[in-house]
C-alpha positions as CSV (number, residue, x, y, z in Angstrom):
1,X,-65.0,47.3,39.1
2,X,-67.3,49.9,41.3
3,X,-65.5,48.6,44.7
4,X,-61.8,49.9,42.9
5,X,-63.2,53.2,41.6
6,X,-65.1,54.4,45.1
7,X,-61.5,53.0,46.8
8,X,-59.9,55.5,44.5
9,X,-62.5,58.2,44.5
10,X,-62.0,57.7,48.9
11,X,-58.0,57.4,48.1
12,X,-58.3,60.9,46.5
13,X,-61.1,62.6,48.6
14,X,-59.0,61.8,51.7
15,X,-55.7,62.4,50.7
16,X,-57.2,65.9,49.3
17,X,-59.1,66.4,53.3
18,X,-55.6,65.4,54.7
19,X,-53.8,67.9,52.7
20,X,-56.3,70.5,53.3
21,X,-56.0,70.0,57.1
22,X,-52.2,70.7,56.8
23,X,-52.6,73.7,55.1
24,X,-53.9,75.4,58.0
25,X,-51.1,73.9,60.2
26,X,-48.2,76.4,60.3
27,X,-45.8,73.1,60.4
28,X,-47.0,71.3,57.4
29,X,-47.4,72.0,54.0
30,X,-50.2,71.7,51.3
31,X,-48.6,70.0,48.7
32,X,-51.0,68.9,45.6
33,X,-48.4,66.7,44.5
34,X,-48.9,64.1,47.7
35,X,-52.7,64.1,46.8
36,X,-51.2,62.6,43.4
37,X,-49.0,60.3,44.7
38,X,-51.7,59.3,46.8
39,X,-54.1,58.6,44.3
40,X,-50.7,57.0,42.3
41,X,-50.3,54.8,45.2
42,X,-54.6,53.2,44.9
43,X,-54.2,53.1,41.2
44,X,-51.2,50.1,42.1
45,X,-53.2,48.5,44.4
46,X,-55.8,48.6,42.9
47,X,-54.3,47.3,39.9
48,X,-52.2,44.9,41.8
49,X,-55.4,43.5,43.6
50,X,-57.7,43.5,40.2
51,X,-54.6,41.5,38.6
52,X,-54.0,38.8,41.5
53,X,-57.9,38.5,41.3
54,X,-58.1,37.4,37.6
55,X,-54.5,35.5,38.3
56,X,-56.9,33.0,41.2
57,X,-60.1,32.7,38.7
58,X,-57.5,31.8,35.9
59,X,-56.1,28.8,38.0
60,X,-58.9,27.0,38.6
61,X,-60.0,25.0,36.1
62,X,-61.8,22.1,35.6
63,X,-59.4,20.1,37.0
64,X,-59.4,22.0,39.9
């Protein structure tokens, strides 16, 4: 479970650096919502990877 929560804490840290960079460009927008969708976005994968994980170990068996 540590590997998933420093991908999210990364996720968020660098969606929050990427955000900050566009603030100080006058064509983009800082927008605290994408930092959320972001972090949205590693919470499904995360979830999706942690899922298919237990999904393999729950398939093999003894007869395996």
């Amino acid at each position: 479970m540590q590997p998933a929560a420093i991908a999210l804490a990364a996720t968020v840290l660098l969606g929050w650096l990427d955000e900050g960079i566009q603030a100080l460009l006058p064509n983009r927008v800082y927008a605290l919502r994408d930092v959320g969708f972001n972090a949205l976005a590693a919470l499904m994968a995360i979830g999706t990877s942690l899922v298919l994980g237990w999904a393999r170990r729950r398939g093999k068996g003894p007869s395996d």
